[in-house]
N, C-alpha and C positions, 0 to 999 in steps of 0.2 A: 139802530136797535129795532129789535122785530116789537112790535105789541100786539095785545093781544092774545099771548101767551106766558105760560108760569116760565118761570125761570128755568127749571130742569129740561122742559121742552125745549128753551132756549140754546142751553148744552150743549141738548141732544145733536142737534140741527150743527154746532160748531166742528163738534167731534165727525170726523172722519170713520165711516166702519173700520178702518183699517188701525186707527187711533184706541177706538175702543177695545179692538181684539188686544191689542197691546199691551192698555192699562189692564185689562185683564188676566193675559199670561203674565206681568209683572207683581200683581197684586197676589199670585196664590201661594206665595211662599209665606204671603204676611199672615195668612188665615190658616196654616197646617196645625198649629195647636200643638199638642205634647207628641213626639214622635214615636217611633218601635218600644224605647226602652222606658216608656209609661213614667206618669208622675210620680213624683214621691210622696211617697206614704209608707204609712205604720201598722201594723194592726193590732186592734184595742179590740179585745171579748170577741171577734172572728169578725170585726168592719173594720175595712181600710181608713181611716180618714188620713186629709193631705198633711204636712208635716207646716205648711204656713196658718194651719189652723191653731196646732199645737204652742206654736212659736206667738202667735196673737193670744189665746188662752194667758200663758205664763207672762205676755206685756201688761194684761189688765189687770190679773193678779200682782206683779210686781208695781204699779200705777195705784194700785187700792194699799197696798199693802205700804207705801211709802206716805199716802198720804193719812193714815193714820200713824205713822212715826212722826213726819212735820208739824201733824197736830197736836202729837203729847210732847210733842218738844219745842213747840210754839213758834218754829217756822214758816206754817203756814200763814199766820196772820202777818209777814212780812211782805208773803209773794202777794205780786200787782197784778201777774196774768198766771192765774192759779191753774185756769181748764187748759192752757196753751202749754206749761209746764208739765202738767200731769200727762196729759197727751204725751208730750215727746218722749218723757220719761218710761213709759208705756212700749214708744216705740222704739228707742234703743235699748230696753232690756229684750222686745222680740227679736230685734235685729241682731245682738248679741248672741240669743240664744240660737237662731238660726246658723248664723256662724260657727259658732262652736260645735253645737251640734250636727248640722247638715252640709255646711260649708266645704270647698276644694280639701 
């Protein structure tokens, strides 16, 4: 093992130039991002915003809004992992509504 060098320098020295060009052209399909036909989005009062914000929006709303029904109905003092519960429920109602709404 070499010393007196950081790790990366260490890498660097293993990889072959011809290795790196490689990992290179392999890696930039992973970096292209949203392609030609642009994200999805809405538009609300003349700004785009993306439709996974919309779909998070309506998860915390439905997460808030369940957890004041658990409360008038005294469910909540039964649950043992309240924040883990509320979470998920939060997230299959955005997951839901993503589906439905923007889904194949």
């Amino acid at each position: 093992m070499l010393t007196g060098q950081t790790h990366s320098a260490q890498f660097d020295q293993m990889l072959r130039p011809s290795a790196r060009r490689h990992i290179g052209f392999f890696a930039t399909p992973l970096l292209s991002g949203c392609t030609a036909q642009g994200a999805p989005s809405f538009s609300i009062f003349g700004a785009y915003f993306p439709d996974w914000m919309l779909c998070g929006i309506i998860g915390v709303a439905v997460a808030v809004g369940l957890r004041v029904l658990f409360l008038v109905s005294g469910i909540d003092s039964i649950l043992s992992l309240r924040l883990f519960t509320y979470v998920s429920l939060g997230i299959i109602a955005a997951l839901l509504v993503w589906l439905v709404g923007f889904g194949p």
